[in-house]
C-alpha positions in Angstrom: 0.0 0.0 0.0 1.2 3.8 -0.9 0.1 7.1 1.0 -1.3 9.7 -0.5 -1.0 13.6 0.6 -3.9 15.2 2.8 -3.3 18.7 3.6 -5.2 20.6 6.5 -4.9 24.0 7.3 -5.4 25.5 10.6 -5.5 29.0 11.1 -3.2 30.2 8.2 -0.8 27.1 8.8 -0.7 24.0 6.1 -0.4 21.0 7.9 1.1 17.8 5.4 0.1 14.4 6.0 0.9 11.2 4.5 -2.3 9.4 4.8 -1.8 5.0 4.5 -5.5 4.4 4.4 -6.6 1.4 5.5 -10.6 0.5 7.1 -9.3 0.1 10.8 -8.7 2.3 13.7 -6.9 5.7 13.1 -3.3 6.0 14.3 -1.5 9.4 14.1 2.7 9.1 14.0 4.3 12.6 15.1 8.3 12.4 14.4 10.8 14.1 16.2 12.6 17.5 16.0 14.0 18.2 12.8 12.5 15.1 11.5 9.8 14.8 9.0 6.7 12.4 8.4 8.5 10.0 6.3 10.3 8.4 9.3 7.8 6.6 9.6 7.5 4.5 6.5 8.9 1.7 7.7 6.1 1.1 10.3 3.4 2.9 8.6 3.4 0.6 5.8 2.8 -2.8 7.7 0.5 -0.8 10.5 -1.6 -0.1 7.4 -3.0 -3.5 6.8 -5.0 -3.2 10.1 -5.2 0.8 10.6 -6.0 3.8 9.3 -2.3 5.2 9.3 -1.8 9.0 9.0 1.9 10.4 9.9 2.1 14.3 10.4 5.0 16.7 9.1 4.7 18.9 12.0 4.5 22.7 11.8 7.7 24.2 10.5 9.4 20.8 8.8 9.1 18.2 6.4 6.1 19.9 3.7 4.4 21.6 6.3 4.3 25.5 6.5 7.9 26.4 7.8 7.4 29.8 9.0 4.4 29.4 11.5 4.7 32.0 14.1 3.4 30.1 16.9 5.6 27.3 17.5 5.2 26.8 21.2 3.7 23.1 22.8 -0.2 24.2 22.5 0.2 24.8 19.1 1.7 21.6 17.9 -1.4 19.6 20.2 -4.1 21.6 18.4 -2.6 20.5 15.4 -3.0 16.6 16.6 -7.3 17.3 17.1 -7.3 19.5 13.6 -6.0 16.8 11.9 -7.8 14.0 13.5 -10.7 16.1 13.2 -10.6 17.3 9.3 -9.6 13.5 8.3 -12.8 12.0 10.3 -10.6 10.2 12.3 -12.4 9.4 15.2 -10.8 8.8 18.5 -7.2 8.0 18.1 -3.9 6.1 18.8 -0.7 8.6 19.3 2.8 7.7 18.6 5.0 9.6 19.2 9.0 10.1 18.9 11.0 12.3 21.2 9.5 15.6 20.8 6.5 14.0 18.7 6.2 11.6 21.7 5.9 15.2 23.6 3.2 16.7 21.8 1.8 12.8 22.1 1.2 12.9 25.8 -0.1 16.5 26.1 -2.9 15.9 23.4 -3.6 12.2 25.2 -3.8 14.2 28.7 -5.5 17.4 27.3 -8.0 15.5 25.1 -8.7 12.1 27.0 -11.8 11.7 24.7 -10.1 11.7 21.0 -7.0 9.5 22.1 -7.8 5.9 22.4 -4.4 4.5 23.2 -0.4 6.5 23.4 2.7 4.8 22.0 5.6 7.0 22.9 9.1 6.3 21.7 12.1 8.1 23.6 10.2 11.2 24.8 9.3 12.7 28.3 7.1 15.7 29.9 9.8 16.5 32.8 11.2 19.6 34.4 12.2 22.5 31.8 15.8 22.7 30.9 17.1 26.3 30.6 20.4 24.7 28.5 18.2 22.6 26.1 17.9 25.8 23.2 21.9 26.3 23.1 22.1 23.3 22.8 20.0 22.4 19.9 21.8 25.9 18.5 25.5 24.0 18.5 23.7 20.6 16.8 22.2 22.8 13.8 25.2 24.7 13.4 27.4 21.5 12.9 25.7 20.4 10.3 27.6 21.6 6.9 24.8 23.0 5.6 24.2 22.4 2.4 25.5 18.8 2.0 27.2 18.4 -1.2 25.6 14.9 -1.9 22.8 12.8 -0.5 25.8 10.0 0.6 27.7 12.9 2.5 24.5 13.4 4.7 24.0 10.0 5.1 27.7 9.6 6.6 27.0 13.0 8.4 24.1 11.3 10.3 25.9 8.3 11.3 25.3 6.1 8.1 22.9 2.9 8.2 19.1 3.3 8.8 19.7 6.2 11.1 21.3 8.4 9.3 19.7 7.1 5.6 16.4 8.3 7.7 18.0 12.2 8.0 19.5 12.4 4.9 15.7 11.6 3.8 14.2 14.8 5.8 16.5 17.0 3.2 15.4 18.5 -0.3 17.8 18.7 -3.1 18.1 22.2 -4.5 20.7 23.0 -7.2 22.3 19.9 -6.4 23.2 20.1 -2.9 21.0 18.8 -0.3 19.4 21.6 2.3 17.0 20.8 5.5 13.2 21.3 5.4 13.1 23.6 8.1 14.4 26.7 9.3 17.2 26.3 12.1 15.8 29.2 14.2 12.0 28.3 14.0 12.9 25.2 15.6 15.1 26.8 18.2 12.4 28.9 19.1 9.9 25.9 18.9 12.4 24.3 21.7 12.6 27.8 23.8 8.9 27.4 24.4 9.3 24.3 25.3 12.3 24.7 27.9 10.8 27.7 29.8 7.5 25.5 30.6 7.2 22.2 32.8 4.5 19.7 31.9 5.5 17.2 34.4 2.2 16.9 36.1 0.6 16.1 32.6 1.6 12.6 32.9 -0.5 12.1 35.4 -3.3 13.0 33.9 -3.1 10.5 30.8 -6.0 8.0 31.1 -5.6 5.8 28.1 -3.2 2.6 27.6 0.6 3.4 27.3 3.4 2.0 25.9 6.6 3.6 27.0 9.6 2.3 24.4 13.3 3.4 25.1 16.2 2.9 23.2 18.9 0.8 25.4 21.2 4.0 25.1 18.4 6.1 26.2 18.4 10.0 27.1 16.2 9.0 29.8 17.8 7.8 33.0 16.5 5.0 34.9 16.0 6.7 37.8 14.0 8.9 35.4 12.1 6.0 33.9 11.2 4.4 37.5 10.0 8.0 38.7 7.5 8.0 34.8 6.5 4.4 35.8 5.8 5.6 40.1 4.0 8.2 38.9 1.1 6.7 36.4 0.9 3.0 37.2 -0.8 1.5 34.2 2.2 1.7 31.5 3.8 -0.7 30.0 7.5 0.1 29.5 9.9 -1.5 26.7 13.8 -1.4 26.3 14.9 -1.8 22.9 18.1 -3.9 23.2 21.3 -2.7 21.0 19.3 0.9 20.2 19.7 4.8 20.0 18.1 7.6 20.5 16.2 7.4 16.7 14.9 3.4 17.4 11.9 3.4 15.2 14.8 4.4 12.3 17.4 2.1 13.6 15.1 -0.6 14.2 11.8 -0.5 12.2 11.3 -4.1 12.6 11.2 -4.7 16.4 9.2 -1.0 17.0 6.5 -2.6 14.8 6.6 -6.4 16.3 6.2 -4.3 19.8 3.5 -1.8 18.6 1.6 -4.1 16.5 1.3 -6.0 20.1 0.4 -3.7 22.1 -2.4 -2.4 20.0 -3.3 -6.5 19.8 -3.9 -6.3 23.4 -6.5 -3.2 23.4 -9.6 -3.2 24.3 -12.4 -3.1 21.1 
């Protein structure tokens, strides 16, 4: 099965969407920052045989507008219930990578009704880190912007299915190869997000979870033992021999363990 493109707009901003089809239950994929809806290929295509797959570029990457002026956490959830809402999508399943997994459990806490169960991949709601926009500055300024070829990026991102999965998120223009998004929007989109804490959000998520972290995970285990204290009915997966991007690095295993978990929900 291929996707084809839905676009929804919501106030002044065009949202992209790669939209698998399929006669089953809606799932929504959010990617990560700097990523792009594409990611999720890999999974989408196989999902698709039993759900109605849609995966998001979110506001300011991939095909989406890239100059939105509000880029702060609110934003990105109202995009979630727009596009669930001018698809006909019914009531939900999020997932959600890093800062897609983000916006996942703030629209699954804020809107208990449209989200019927939350996959989220390497992403937390925790205490605001003043450090995090400097340092998201550094990482888009080492990039050598514009890669000369396709390959380059690929070895710039680490090679293999992680960094074949970046150098994907780039157009070509002119021959050289340029990101689909522009480095200070996103800073800004990550300023919003350090100066607020949504911690207590967490809490508040009603629907099945599925917590999956890379074995190399940003998140601590202390970390993960305080998420799993604090809102008792998650499940939580390590992903053995994984990064950071697992759902790129390891398309295969994220699908055997979502394709599970949704298995196991109630009709």
């Amino acid at each position: 099965m291929t996707w084809a493109e839905r676009v929804v707009e919501r106030k002044g901003v065009r949202l992209v969407c790669r939209d698998w089809g399929g006669d089953g239950p809606a799932l929504v994929m959010l990617h990560g920052l700097a990523g792009h809806a594409g990611e999720w290929d890999a999974l989408a295509g196989p999902l698709s045989s039993a759900y109605r797959v849609v995966a998001l570029d979110q506001r300011g990457q991939g095909a989406s507008d890239r100059f939105p002026s509000d880029v702060s956490r609110d934003a990105f959830v109202d995009d979630v219930v727009a596009v669930a809402d001018r698809l006909g999508l019914g009531r939900v399943v999020l997932v959600g990578q890093s800062m897609g997994g983000q916006a996942a459990i703030l629209a699954a806490a804020r809107h208990p009704e449209l989200i019927r169960a939350l996959v989220v991949i390497e992403a937390d709601v925790g205490v605001p880190d003043p450090a995090w926009p400097a340092q998201v500055s550094r990482w888009f300024d080492s990039w050598p912007v514009p890669f000369p070829s396709r390959d380059a990026a690929v070895r710039f991102f680490g090679g293999g299915a992680i960094g074949r999965g970046w150098a994907d998120g780039l157009e070509e223009r002119g021959g050289q190869w340029w990101p689909r998004f522009d480095r200070d929007v996103l800073v800004r989109s990550v300023a919003d997000a350090a100066r607020h804490s949504f911690a207590h959000e967490w809490e508040r998520v009603t629907c099945p979870t599925l917590l999956m972290l890379a074995q190399s995970s940003f998140l601590s285990p202390a970390r993960v033992d305080e998420l799993m204290r604090r809102r008792v009915p998650t499940l939580s997966v390590s992903v053995r021999g994984t990064r950071h991007d697992l759902h790129l690095e390891r398309p295969d295993l994220a699908y055997g363990l979502i394709a599970r978990f949704l298995a196991g929900l109630p009709a």
